[in-house]
MIMARMI-636459 format. One record per atom (N, C-alpha, C, CB): residue number from 0; atom name; x, y, z. Coordinates in pm, whole numbers. Each point is the difference from the previous one (the first is absolute). Glycine has a CB too. Example, Ala and Ser with C-alpha at 12.3 -4.5 7.8 and 13.67 -1.06 7.14 Angstrom:
ATOM	0	N	1319	-569	780
ATOM	0	CA	-89	119	0
ATOM	0	C	90	120	0
ATOM	0	CB	-189	-117	125
ATOM	1	N	154	222	-197
ATOM	1	CA	82	119	6
ATOM	1	C	-77	109	73
ATOM	1	CB	118	-63	-215
***
This chain:
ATOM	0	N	84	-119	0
ATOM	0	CA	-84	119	0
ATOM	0	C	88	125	0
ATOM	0	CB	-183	-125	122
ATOM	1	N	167	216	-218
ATOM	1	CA	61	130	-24
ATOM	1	C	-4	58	148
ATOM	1	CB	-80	37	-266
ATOM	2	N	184	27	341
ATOM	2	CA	-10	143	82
ATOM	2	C	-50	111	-64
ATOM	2	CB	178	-61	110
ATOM	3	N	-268	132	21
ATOM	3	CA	-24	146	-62
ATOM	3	C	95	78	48
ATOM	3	CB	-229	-9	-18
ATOM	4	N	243	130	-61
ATOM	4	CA	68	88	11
ATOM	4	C	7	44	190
ATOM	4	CB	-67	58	-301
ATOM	5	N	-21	-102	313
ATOM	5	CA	36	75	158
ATOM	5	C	96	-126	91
ATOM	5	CB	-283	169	18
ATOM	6	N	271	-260	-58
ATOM	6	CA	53	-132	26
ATOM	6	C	158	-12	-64
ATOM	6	CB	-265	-100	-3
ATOM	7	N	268	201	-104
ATOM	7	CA	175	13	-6
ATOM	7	C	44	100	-16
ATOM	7	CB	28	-160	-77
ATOM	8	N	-95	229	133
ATOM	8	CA	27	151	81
ATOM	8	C	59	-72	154
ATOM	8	CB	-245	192	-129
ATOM	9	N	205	-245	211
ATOM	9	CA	17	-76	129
ATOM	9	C	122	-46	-5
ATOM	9	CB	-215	-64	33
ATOM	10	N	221	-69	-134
ATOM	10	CA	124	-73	-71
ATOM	10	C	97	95	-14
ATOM	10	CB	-123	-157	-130
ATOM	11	N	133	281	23
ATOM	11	CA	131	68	-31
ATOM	11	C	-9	77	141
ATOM	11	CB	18	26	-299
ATOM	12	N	-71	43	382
ATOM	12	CA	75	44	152
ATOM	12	C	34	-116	89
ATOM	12	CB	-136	212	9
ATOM	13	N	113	-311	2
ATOM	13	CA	57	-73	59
ATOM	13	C	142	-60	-54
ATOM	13	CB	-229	-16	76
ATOM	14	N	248	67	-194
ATOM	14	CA	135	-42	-48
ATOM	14	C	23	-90	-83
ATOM	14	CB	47	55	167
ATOM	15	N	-172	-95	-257
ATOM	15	CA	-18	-187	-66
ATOM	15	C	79	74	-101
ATOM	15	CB	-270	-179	40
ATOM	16	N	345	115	-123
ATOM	16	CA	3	-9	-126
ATOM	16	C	-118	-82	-117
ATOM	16	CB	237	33	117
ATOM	17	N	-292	47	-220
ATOM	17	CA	-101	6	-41
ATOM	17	C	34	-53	-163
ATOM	17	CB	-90	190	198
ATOM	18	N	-24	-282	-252
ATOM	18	CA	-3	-59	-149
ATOM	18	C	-41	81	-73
ATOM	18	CB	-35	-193	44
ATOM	19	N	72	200	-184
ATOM	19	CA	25	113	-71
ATOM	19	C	-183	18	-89
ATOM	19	CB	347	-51	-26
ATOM	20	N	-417	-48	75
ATOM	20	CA	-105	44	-11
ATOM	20	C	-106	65	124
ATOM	20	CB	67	-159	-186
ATOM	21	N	46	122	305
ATOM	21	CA	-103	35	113
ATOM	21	C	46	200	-8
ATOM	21	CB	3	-315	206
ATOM	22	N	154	344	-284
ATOM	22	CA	4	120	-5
ATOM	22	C	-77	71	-97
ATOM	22	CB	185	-46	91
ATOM	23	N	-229	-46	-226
ATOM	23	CA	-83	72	-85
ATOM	23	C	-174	16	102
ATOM	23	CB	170	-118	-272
ATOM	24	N	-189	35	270
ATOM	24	CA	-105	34	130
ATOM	24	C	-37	159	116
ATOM	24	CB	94	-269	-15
ATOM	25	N	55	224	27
ATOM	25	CA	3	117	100
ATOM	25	C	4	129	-58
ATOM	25	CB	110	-136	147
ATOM	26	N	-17	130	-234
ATOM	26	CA	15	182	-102
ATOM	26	C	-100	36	-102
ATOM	26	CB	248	-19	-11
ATOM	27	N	-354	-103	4
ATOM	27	CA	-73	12	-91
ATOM	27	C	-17	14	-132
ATOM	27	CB	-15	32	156
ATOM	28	N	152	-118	-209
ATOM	28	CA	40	-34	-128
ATOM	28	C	16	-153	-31
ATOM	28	CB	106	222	7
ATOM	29	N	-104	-213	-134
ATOM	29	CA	-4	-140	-37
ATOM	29	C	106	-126	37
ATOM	29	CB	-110	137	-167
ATOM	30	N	138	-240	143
ATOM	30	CA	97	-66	56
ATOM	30	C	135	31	-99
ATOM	30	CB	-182	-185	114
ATOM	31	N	177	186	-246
ATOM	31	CA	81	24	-102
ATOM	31	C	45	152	27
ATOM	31	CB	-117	-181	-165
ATOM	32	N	71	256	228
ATOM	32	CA	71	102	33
ATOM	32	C	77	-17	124
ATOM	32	CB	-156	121	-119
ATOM	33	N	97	-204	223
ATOM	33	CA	76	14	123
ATOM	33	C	127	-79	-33
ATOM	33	CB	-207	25	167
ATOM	34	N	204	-121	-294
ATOM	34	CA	132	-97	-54
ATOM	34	C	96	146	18
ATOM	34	CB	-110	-235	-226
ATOM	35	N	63	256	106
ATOM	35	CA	69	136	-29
ATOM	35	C	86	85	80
ATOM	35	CB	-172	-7	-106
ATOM	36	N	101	30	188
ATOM	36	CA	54	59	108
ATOM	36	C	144	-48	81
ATOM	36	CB	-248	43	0
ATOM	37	N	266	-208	23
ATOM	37	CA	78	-69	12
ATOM	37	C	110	-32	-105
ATOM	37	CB	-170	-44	138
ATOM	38	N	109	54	-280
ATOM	38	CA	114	-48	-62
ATOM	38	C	72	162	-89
ATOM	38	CB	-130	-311	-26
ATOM	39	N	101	439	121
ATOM	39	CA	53	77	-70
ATOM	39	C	145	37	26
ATOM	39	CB	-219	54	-26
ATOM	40	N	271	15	-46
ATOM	40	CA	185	3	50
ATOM	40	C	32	138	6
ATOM	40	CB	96	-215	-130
ATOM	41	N	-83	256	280
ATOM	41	CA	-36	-115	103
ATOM	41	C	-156	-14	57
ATOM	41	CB	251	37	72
ATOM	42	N	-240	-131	-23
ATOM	42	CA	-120	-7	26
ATOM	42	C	-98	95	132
ATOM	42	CB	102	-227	-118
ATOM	43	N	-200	274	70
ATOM	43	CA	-44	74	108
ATOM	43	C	-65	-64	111
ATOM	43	CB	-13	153	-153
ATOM	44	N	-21	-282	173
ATOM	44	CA	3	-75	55
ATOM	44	C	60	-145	58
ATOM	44	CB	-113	162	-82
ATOM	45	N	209	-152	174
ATOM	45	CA	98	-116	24
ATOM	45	C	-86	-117	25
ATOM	45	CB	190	140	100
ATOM	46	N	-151	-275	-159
ATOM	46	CA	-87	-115	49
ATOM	46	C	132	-137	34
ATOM	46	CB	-270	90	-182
ATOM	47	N	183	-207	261
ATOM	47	CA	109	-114	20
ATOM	47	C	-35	-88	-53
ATOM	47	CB	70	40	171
ATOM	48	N	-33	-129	-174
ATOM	48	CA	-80	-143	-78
ATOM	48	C	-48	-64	93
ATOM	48	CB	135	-48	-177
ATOM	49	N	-239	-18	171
ATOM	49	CA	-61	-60	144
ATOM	49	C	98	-113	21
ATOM	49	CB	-273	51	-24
ATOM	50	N	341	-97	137
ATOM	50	CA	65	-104	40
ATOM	50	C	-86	-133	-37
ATOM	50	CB	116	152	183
ATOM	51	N	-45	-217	-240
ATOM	51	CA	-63	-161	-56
ATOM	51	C	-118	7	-126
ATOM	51	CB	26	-95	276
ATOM	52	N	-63	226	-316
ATOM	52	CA	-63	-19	-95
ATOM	52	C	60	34	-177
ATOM	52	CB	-167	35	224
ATOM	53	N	291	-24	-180
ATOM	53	CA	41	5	-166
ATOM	53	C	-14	154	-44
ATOM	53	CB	-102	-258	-62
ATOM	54	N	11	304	68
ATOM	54	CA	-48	121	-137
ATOM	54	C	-66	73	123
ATOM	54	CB	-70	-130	-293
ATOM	55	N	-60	112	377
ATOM	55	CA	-87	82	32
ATOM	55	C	93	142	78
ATOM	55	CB	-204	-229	14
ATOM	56	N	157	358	-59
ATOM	56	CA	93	86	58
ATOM	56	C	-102	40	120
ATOM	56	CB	163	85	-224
ATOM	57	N	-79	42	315
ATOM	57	CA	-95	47	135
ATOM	57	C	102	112	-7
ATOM	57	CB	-121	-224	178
ATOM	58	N	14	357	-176
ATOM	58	CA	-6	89	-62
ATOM	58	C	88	92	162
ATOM	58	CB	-256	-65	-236
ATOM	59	N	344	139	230
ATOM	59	CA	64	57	130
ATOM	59	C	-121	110	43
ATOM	59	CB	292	-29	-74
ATOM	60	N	-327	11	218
ATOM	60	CA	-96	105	60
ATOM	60	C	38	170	42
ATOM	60	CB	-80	-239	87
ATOM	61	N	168	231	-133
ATOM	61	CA	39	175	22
ATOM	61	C	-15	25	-124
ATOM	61	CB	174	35	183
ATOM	62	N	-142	-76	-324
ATOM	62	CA	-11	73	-101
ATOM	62	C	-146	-31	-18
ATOM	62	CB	243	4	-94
ATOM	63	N	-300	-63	106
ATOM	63	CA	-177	-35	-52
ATOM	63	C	-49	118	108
ATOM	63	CB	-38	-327	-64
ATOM	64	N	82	358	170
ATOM	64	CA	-66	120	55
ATOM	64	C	54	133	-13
ATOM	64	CB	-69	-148	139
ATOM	65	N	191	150	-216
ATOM	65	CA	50	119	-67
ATOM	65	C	-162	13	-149
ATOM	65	CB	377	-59	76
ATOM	66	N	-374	0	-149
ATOM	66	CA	-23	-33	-83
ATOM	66	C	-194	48	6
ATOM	66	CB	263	-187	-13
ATOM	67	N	-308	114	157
ATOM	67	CA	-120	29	10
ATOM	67	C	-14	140	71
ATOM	67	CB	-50	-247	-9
ATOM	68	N	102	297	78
ATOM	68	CA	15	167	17
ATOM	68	C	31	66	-83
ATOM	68	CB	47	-17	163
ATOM	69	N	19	3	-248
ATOM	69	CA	36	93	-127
ATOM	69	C	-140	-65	-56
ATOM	69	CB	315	37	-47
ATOM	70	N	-371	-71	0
ATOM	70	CA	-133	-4	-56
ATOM	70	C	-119	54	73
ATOM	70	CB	91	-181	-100
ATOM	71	N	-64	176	211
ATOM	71	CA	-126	65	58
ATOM	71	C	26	173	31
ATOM	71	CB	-66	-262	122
ATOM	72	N	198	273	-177
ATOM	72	CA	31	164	59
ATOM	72	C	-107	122	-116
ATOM	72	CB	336	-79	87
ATOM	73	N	-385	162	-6
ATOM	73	CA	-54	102	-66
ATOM	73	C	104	77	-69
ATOM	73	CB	-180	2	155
ATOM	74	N	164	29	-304
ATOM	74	CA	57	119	-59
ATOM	74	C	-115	96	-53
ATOM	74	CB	213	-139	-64
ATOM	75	N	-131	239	59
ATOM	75	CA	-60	130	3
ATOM	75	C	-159	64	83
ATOM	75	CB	150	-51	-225
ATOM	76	N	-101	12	342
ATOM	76	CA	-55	64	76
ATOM	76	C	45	135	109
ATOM	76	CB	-82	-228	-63
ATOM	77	N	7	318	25
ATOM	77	CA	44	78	115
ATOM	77	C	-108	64	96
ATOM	77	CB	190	43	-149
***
């Protein structure tokens, strides 16, 4: 069963490292963008490979909340 957003809102302050669809979730973009995000150079989001699974990555929780504050920041307001 999918988490809601408030459910990995909880997850990233507690420190989880997060799947790169649970970050598209969260920023409210697609999963092919949150790839993106990971495989850019460099990447604006650091990730690890999950231990014992080969491939699955887990997305670093300080940049996914860099990432989700800079999206929620107001511009041009005064």
């Amino acid at each position: 069963m999918a988490r809601t957003v408030e459910d990995l809102e909880r997850a990233l302050e507690s420190g989880e490292w997060l799947r790169p669809g649970d970050v598209a979730r969260l920023l409210g973009i697609s999963r092919t963008a949150a790839v993106r995000l990971l495989n850019s150079d460099p990447p604006q989001i650091r990730y690890r490979v999950k231990p014992g699974t080969g491939r699955h990555r887990e997305c670093h929780p300080d940049d996914v909340r860099r990432e989700l504050d800079a999206r929620r920041q107001v511009h041009g307001d005064q």
